[in-house]
C-alpha positions in Angstrom: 0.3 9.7 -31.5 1.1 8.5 -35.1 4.7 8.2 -36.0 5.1 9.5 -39.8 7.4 7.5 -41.9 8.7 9.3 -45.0 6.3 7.7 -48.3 4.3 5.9 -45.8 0.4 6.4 -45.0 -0.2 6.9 -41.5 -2.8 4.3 -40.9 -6.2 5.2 -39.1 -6.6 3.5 -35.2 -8.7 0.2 -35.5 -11.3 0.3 -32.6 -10.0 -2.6 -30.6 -6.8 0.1 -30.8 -8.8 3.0 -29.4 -10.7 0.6 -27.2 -7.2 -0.2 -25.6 -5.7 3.0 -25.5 -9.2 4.4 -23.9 -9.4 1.2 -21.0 -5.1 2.5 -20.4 -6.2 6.7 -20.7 -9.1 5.9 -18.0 -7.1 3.8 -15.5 -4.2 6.1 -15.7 -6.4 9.5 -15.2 -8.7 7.7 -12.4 -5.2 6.8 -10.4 -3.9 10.3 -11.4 -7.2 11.9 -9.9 -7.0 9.9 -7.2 -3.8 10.7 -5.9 -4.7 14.3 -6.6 -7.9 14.1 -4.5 -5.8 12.8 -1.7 -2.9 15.4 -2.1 -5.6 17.7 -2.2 -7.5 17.4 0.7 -4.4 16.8 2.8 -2.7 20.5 1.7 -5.8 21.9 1.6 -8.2 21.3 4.1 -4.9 22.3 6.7 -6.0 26.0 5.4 -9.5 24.9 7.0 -11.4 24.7 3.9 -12.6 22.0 2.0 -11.0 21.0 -1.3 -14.7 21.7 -3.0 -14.3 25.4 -1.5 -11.0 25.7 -2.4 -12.1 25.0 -6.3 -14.7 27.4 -6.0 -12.4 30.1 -5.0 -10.0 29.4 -7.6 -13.0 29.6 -9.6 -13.7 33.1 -8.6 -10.5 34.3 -8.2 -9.7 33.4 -11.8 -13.4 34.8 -13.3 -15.2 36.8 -11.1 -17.8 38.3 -10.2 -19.7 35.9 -11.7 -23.1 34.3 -10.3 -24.0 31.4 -8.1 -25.5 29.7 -11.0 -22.6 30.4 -13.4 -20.0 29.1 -10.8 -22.3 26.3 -10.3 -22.0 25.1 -14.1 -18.2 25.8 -14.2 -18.0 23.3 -10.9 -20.1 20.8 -12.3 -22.3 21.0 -9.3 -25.9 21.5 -8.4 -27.0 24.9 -7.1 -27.9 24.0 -3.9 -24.4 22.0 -3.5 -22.9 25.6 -4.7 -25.0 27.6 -2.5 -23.6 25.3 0.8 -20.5 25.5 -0.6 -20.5 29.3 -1.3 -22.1 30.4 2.4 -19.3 28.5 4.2 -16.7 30.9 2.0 -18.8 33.8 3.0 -19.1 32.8 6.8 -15.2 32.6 7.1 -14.7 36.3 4.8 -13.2 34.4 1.5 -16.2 35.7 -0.6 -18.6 38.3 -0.7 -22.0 38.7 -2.6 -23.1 42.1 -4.2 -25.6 43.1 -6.0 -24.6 42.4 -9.8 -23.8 45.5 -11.5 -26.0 43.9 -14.7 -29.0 43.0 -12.9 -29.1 44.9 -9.6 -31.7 42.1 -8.6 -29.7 39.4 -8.6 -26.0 39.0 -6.9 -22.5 38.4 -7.7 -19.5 36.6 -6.1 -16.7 38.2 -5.7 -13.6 37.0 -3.7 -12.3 39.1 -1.0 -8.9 40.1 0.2 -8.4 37.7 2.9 -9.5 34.8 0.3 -7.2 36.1 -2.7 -4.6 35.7 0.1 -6.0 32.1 1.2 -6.0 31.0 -2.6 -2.1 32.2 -3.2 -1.0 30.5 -0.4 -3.3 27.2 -1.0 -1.5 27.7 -4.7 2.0 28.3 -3.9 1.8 25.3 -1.8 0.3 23.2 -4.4 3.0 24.8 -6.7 6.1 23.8 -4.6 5.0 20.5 -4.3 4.4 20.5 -8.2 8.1 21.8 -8.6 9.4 18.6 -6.6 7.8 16.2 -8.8 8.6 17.7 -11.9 12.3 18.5 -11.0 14.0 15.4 -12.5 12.2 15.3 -15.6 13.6 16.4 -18.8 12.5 19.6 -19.9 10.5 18.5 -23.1 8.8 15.5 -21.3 7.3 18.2 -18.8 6.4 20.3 -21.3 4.6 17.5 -23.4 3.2 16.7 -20.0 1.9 20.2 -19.3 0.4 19.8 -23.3 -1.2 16.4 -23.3 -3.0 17.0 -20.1 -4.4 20.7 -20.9 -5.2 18.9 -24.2 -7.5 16.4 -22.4 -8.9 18.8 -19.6 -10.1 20.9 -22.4 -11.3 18.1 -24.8 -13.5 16.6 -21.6 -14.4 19.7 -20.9 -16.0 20.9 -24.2 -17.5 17.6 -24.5 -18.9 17.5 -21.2 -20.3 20.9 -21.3 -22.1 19.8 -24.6 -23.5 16.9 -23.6 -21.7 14.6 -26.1 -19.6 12.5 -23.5 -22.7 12.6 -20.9 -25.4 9.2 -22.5 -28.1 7.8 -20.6 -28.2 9.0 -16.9 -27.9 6.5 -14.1 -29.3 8.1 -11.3 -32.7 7.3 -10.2 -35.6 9.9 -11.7 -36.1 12.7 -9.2 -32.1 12.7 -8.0 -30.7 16.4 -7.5 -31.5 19.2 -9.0 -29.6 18.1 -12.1 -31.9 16.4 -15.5 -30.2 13.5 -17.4 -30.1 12.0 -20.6 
């Protein structure tokens, strides 16, 4: 962020600038979504799902009923990825599919009452621990912390979704279900 100095110019970022800045913002996020992945998986799979399930219930719990292929795009995953994923939720009671009140052809997720109960403990447990590292902070710093990182989550996101941040595929033609490029 640009400090403004009264009567002087705030001067544009050179690219070796943003070049910097963008080697620090990647290091710092991959070590941050590391140690989440980690934290994650421990808390979570202890509620005997996976950490993939447990996003896919949030998921629902926060927009449903929605369809597979809907939640597959908001997970970034392939449809057959969500379908696995989506069965093993249905299998333990966490989710439930129903005809979709649109198109009574095709069906909707919807989350259950055993999994809005799963997801509120997984949450409040994700929560508490949040709480703990956020206690000595000063107030404003966790609030510009809270800002900066929605910020990029939703900057990534739009970009991602619009395939400006996505370039040249690397995976071999005929990967996935997914198309590149």
């Amino acid at each position: 962020m640009s400090k403004v100095v009264k009567g002087v110019e705030p001067r544009s970022a050179s690219s070796s600038d943003v070049h910097r800045d963008a080697v620090a913002l990647h290091a710092a996020v991959a070590e941050l979504v590391r140690v989440y992945q980690f934290r994650d998986r421990d808390r979570i799979c202890c509620h005997d799902i996976s950490v993939t399930q447990c996003y896919a219930l949030e998921t629902l719990v926060e927009h449903a009923p929605m369809r597979l292929s809907a939640l597959a795009e908001r997970l970034f995953l392939d449809k057959s990825t969500t379908s696995r994923v989506i069965a093993t939720l249905v299998k333990k009671g966490y989710v439930e599919q129903r005809a979709d009140e649109a198109d009574g052809r095709a069906s909707a997720l919807h989350v259950t009452a055993s999994g809005r109960r799963l997801y509120k403990r997984i949450n409040d447990d994700l929560i508490e621990q949040q709480k703990q590292l956020l206690h000595d902070l000063d107030p404003d710093v966790r609030d510009g912390v809270v800002k900066v990182i929605r910020g990029l989550a939703r900057a990534a996101d739009s970009r991602f979704r619009s395939g400006v941040s996505v370039g040249a595929c690397c995976a071999p033609a005929g990967a996935g279900d997914r198309t590149c490029g």
